[in-house]
Each structure stands twice: as structure tokens, then as C-alpha cells.
Biotite code that builds the C-alpha atoms (Angstrom):
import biotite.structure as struc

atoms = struc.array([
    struc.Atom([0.000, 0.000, 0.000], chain_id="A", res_id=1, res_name="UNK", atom_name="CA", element="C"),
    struc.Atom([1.111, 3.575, -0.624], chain_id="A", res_id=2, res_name="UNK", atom_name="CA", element="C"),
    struc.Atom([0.272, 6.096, 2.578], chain_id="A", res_id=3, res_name="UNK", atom_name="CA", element="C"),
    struc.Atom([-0.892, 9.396, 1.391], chain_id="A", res_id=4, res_name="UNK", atom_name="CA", element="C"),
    struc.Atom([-0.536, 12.558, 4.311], chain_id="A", res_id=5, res_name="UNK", atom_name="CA", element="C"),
    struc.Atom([-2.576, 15.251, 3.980], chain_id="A", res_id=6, res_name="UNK", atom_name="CA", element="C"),
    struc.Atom([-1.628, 18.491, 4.787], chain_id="A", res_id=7, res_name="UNK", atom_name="CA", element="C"),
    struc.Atom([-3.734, 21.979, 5.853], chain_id="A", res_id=8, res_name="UNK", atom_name="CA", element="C"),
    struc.Atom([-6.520, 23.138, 3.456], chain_id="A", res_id=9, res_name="UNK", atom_name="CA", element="C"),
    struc.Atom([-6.082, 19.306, 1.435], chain_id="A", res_id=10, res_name="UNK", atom_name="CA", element="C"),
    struc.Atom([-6.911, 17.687, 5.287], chain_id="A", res_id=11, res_name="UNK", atom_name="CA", element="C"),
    struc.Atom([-9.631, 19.846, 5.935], chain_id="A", res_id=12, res_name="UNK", atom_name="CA", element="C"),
    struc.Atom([-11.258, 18.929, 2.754], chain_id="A", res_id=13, res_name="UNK", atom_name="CA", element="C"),
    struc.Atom([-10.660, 15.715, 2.725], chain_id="A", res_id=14, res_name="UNK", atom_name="CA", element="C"),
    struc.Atom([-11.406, 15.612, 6.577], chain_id="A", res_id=15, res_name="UNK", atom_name="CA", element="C"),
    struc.Atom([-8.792, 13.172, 7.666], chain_id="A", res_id=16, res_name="UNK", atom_name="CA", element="C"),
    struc.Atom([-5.289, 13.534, 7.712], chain_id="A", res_id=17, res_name="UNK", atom_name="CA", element="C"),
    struc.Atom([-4.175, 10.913, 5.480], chain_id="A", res_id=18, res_name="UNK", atom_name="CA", element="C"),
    struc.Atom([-5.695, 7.491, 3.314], chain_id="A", res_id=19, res_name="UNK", atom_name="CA", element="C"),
    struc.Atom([-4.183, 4.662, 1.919], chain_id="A", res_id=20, res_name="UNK", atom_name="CA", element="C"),
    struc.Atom([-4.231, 3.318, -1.800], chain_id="A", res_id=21, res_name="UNK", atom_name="CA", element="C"),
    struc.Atom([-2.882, 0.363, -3.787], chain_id="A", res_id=22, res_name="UNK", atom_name="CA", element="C"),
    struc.Atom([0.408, 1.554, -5.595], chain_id="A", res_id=23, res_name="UNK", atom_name="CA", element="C"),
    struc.Atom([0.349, 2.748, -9.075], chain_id="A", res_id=24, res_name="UNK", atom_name="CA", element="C"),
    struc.Atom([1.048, 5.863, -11.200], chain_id="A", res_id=25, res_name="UNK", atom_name="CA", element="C"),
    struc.Atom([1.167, 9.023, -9.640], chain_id="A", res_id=26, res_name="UNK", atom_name="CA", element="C"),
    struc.Atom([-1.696, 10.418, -11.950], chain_id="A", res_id=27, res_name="UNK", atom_name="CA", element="C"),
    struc.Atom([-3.801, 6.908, -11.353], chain_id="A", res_id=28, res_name="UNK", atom_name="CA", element="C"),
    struc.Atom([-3.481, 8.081, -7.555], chain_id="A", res_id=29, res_name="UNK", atom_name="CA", element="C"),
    struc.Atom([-4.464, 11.387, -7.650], chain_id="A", res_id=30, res_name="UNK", atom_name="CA", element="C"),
    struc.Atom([-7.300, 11.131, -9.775], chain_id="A", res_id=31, res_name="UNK", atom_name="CA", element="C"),
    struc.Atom([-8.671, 8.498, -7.364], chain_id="A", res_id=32, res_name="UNK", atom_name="CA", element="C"),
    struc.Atom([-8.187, 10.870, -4.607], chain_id="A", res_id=33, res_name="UNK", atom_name="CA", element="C"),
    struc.Atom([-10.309, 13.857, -6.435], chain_id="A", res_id=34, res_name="UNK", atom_name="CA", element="C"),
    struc.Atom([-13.122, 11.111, -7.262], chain_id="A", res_id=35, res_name="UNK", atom_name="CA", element="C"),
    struc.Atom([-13.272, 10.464, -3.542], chain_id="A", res_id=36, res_name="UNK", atom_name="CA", element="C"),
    struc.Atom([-12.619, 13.649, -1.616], chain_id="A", res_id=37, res_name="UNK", atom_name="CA", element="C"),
    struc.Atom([-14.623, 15.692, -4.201], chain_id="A", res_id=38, res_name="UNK", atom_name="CA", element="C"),
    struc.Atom([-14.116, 18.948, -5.722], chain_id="A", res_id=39, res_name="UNK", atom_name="CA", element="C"),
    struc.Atom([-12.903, 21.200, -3.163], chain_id="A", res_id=40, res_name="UNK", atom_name="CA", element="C"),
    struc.Atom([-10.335, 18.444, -2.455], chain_id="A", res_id=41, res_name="UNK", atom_name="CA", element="C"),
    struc.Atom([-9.607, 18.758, -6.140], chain_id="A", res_id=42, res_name="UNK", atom_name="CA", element="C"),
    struc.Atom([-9.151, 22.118, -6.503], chain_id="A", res_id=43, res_name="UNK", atom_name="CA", element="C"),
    struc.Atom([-6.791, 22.657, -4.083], chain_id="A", res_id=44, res_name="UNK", atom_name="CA", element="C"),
    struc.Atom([-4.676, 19.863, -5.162], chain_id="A", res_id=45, res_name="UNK", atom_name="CA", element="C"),
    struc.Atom([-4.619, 21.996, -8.235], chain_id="A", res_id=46, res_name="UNK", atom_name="CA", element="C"),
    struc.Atom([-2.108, 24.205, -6.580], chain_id="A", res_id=47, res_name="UNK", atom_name="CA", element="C"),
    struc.Atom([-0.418, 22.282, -4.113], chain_id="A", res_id=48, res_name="UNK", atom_name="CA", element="C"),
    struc.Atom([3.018, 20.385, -4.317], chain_id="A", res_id=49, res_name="UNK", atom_name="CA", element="C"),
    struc.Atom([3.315, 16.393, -4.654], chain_id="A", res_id=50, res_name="UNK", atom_name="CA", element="C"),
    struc.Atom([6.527, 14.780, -2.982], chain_id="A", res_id=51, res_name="UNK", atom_name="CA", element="C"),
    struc.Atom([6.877, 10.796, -3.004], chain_id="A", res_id=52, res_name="UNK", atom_name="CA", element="C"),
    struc.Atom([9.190, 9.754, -0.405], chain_id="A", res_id=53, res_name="UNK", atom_name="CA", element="C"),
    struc.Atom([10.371, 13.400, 0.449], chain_id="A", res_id=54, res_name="UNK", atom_name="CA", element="C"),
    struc.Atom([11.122, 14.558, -3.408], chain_id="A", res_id=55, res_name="UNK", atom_name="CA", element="C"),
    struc.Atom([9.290, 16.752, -5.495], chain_id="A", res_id=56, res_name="UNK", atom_name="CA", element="C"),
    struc.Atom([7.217, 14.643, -8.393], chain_id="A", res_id=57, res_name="UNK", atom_name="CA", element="C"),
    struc.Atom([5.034, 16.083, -10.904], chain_id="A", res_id=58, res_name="UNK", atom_name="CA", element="C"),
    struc.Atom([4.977, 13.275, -13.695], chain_id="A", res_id=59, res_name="UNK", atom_name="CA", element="C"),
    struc.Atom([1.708, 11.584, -13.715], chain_id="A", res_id=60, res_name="UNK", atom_name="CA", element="C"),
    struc.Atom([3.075, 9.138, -15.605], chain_id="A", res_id=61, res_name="UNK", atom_name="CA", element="C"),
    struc.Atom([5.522, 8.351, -12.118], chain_id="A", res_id=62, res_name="UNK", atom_name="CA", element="C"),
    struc.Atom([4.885, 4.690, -10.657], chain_id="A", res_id=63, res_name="UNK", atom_name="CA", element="C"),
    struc.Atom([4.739, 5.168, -6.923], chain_id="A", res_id=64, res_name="UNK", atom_name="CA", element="C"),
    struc.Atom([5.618, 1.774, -5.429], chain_id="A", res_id=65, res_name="UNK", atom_name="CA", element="C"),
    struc.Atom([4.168, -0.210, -2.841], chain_id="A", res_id=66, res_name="UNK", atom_name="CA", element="C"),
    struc.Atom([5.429, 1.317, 0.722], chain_id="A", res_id=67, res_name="UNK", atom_name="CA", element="C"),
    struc.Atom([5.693, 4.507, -0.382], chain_id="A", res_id=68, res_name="UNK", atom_name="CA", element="C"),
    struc.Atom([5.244, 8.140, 1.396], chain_id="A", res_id=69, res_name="UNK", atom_name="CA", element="C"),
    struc.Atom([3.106, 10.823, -0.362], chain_id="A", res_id=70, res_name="UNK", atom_name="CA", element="C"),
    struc.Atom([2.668, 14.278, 1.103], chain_id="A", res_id=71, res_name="UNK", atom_name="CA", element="C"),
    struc.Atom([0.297, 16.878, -0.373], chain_id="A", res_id=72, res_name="UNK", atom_name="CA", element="C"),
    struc.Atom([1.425, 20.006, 1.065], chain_id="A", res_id=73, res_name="UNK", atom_name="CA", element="C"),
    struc.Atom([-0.981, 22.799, -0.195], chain_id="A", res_id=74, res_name="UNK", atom_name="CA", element="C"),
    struc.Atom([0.802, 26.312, -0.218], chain_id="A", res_id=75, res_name="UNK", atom_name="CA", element="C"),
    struc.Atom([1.418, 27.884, 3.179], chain_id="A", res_id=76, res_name="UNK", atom_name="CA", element="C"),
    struc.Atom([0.386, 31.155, 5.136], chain_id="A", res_id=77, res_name="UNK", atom_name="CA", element="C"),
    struc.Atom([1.011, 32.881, 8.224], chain_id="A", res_id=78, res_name="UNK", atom_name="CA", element="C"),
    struc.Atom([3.603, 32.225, 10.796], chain_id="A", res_id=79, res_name="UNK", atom_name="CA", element="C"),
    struc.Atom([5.303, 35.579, 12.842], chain_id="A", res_id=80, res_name="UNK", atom_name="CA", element="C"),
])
């Protein structure tokens, strides 16, 4: 399985913090992710940065193997 975190406005929208999904391309995972978590979800994944095991991905076409880390990490505000 392939543990997918959440992060900020993606976790609110989704309301949990993280799911779990059979491996498989990057794009295969994501789209499954708008289907369930709707469009809110979706839109804000728009905009928000994908790393797989702590890098940076961006190629749908990426096979994320079995074990693997996502992150969604929608932009950031605030702090002081």
C-alpha cells in the first residue's frame, strides 16, 4: 500500500489527515483521490506540491511503489 498525508486546506477537505491506496502511477493516484474527496479536495490539489518519499514529483506518468510516502502540502500562510 502507498500512505498518502494530507496536509492543511487538502486535510480539511478531505477531513482526515491521510488514506491509503494500492500503488500505481502518480496520476492513477491522484485522480482516485479527487473522485473520492470531491471537488474542493480537487481544486486545491490543483495548486499544491506532490513529494513521493520526500522529493518533489510532478509526472503523472511516475509509478509510486508499494510502501511509499506521499505528502500533499498545499501552499502555506502565516507564521510571525
Amino acid at each position: 500500500m502507498v500512505r498518502i498525508r494530507f496536509f492543511a486546506a487538502l486535510r480539511d477537505a478531505a477531513g482526515t489527515s491521510g488514506v491509503e491506496l494500492p500503488p500505481g502511477s502518480l496520476g492513477e493516484l491522484l485522480d482516485t483521490l479527487r473522485d473520492s474527496f470531491g471537488p474542493r479536495f480537487g481544486e486545491v490539489l490543483g495548486y499544491s506540491s506532490v513529494l513521493v518519499d520526500t522529493e518533489r514529483r510532478d509526472d503523472p506518468s511516475f509509478q509510486v511503489r508499494d510502501g511509499a510516502e506521499v505528502a500533499l502540502l498545499p501552499p502555506f500562510s502565516g507564521g510571525g
